[in-house]
C-alpha positions as CSV (number, residue, x, y, z in Angstrom):
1,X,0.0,0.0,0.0
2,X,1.3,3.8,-1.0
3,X,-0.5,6.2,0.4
4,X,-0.6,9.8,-1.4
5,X,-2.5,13.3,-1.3
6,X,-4.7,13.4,-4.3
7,X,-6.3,17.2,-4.4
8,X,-4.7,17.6,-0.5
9,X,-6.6,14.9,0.7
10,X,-4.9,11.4,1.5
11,X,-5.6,8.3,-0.7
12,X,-4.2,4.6,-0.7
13,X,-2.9,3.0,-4.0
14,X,-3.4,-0.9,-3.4
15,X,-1.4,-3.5,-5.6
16,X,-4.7,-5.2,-6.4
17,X,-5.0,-2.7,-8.5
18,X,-8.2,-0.7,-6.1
19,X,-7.4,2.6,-3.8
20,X,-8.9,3.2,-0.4
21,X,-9.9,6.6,1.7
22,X,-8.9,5.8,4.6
23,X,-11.0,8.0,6.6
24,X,-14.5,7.3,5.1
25,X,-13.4,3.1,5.0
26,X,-14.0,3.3,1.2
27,X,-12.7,0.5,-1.0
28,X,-12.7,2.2,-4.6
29,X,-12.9,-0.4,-7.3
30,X,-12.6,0.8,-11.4
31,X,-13.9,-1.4,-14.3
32,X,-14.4,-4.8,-12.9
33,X,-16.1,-5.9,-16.1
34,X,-18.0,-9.0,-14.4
35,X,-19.3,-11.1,-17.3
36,X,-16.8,-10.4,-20.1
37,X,-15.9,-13.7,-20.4
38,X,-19.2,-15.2,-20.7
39,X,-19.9,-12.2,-22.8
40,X,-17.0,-13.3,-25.7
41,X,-17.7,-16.8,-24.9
42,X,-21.1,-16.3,-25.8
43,X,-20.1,-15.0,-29.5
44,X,-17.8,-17.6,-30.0
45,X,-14.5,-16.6,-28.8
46,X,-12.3,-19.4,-26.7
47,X,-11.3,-17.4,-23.5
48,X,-10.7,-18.8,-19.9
49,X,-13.1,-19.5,-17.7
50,X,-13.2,-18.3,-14.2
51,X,-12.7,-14.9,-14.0
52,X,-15.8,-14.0,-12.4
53,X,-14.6,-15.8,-9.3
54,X,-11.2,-14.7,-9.6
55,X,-12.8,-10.9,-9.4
56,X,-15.0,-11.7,-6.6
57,X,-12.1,-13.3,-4.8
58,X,-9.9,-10.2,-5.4
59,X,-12.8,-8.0,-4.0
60,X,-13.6,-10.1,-0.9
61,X,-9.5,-9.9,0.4
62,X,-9.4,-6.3,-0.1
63,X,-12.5,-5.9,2.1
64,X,-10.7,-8.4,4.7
65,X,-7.1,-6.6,4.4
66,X,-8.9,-2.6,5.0
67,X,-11.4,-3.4,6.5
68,X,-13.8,-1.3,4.2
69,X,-17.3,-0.7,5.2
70,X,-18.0,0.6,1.3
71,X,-17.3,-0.1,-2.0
72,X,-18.0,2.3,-4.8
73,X,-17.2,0.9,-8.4
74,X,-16.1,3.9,-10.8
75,X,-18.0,2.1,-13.6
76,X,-18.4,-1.0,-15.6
77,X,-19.5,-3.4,-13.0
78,X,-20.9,-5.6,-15.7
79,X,-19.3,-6.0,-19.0
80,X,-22.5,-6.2,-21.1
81,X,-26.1,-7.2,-20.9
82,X,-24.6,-11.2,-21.5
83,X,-23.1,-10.6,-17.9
84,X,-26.9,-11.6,-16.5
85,X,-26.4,-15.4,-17.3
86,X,-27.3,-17.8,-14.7
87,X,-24.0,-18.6,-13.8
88,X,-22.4,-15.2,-13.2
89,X,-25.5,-13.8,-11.8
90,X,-25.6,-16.3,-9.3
91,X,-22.0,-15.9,-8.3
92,X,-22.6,-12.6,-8.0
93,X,-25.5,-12.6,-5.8
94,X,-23.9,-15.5,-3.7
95,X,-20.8,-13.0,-3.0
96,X,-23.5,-10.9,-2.2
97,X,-24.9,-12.9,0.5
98,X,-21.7,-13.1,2.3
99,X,-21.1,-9.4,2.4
100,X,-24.4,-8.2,3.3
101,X,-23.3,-5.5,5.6
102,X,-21.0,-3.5,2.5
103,X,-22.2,-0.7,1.7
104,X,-21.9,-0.9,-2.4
105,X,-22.4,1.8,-4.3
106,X,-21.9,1.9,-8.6
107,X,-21.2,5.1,-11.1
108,X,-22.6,4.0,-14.6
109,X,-20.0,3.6,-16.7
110,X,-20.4,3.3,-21.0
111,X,-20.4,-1.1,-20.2
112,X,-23.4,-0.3,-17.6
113,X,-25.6,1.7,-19.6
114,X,-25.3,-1.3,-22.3
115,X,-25.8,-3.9,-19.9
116,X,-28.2,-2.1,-17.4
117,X,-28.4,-1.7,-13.8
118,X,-27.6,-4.4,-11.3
119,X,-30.6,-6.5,-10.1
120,X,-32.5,-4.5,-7.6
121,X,-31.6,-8.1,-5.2
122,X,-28.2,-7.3,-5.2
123,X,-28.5,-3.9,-3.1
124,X,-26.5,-1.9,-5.1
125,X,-27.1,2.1,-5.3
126,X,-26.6,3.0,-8.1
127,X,-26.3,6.6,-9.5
128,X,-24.7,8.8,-12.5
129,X,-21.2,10.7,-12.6
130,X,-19.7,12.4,-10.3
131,X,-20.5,11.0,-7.3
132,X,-19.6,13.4,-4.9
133,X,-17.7,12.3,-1.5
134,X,-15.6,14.3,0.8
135,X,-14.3,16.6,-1.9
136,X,-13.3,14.0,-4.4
137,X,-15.9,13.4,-7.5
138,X,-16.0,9.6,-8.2
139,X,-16.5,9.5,-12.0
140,X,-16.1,6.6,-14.3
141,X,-14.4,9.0,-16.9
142,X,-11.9,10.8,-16.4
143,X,-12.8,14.9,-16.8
144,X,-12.2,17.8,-14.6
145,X,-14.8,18.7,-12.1
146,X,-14.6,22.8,-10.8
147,X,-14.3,22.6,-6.8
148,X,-13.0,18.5,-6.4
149,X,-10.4,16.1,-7.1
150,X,-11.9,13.7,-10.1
151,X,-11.5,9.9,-9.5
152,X,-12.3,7.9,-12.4
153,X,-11.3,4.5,-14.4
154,X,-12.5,4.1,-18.1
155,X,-8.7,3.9,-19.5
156,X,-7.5,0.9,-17.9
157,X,-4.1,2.4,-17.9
158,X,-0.5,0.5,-17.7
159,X,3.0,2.1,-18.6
160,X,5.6,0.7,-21.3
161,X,9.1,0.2,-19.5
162,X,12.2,-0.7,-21.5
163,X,15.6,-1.8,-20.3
164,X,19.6,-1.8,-21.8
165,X,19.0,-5.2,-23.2
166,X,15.6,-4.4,-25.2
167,X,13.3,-6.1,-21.8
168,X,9.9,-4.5,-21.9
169,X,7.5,-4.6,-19.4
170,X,3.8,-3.7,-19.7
171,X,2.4,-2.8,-16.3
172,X,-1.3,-1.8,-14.8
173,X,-0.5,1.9,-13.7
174,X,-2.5,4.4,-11.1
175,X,-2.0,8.0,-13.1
176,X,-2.8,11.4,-11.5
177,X,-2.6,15.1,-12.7
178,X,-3.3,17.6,-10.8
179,X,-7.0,17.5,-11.3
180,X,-7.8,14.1,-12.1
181,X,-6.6,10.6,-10.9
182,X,-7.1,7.4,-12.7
183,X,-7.5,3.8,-11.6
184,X,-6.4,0.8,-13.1
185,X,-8.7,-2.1,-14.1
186,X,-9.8,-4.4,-11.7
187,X,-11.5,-7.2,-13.6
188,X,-9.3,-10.4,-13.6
189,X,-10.4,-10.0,-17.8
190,X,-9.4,-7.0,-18.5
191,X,-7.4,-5.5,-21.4
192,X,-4.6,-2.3,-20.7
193,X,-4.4,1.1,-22.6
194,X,-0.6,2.3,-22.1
195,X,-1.1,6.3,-21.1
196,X,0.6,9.2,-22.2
197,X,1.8,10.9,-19.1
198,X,2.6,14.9,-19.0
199,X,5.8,16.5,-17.3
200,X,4.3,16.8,-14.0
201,X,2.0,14.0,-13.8
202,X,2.5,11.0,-11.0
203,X,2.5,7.8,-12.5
204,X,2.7,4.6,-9.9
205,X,3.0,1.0,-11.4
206,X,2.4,-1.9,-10.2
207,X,4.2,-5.3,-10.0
208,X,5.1,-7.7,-7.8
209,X,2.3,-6.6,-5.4
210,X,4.1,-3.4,-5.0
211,X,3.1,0.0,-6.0
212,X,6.3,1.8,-7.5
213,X,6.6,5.4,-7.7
214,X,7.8,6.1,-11.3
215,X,10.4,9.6,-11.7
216,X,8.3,11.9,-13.9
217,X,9.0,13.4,-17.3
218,X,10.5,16.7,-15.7
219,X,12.7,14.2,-12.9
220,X,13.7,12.5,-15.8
221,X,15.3,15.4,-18.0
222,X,16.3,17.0,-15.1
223,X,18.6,14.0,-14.6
């Protein structure tokens, strides 16, 4: 965990790829995607099976390790209206179950609209961009707000690294400006879109279940 100030206000970067506010016991969660799988799977396209659980399992250790009391999802719960099949409804509603007490709140994202709200069963409030909390504006896409810090997700953003001996790494990235911060996927099936960072903008990778400070563009010419 790496704890930063994001708009002056204090913000921890997970390695499973989530932040949490510490002081409102908030577990903040971008583009989880539930039901791609079954989604592609359902047009014909061989991809692993799983991932659903492998999601819900991700979620349920990050409650256990911060003890959040709240979960808001910056959009794209569920990948697209094929995400209501039996079987991933019924995970989804068993995980549910065990964590009746969460608070869980969703921002539409683009997948939601397409695959509409969550079932009414699941308890999920679920409202449109931004979603204001304790001066930051939870958004799933990423735009300045006047007045708040913008949380968001939409870009599922990773960095390109290259080393002396042509090694390349592709990593999921947290990425922050000084108006707007984005989070990486979540979703065990997810894809990555590397980002285009400006001079001053703080860009943390992730790897190895450690969140690494990258030197940005103006560290680097500086240098």
């Amino acid at each position: 965990m790496t704890t930063i100030l994001a708009g002056g206000q204090p913000l921890s970067l997970l390695a499973e790829r989530a932040a949490f506010v510490a002081v409102s016991r908030t577990l903040l969660v971008a583009d989880a995607h539930i039901g791609k799988a079954v989604s592609f799977r359902a047009m014909g396209v061989p991809v692993p099976r799983g991932t659903t659980s492998e999601t819900l399992a991700g979620l349920t250790a990050l409650v256990a390790s911060t003890g959040a009391q709240r979960i808001v999802f910056l959009g794209d719960f569920l990948h697209s209206a094929r995400a209501h099949a039996a079987a991933t409804a019924a995970a989804v509603a068993a995980w549910r179950q065990a964590h009746r007490a969460l608070e869980l709140v969703l921002v539409r994202g683009n997948h939601d609209d397409h695959a509409g709200d969550p079932p009414p069963h699941l308890g999920i409030r679920v409202v449109d961009e931004p979603f204001m909390q304790g001066g930051f504006a939870l958004c799933h896409h990423p735009k300045r707000i006047a007045g708040a810090y913008v949380l968001a997700g939409h870009l599922h953003p990773c960095v390109n690294l290259g080393g002396r001996a042509w090694d390349h790494l592709r990593l999921p990235c947290f990425w922050f400006d000084d108006d707007v911060g984005v989070l990486p996927a979540f979703g065990a099936f997810t894809g990555m879109h590397a980002i285009r960072a400006s001079a001053g903008d703080r860009v943390f990778a992730i790897a190895e279940n450690t969140v690494a400070a990258l030197p940005t563009i103006a560290e680097r010419c500086a240098a």
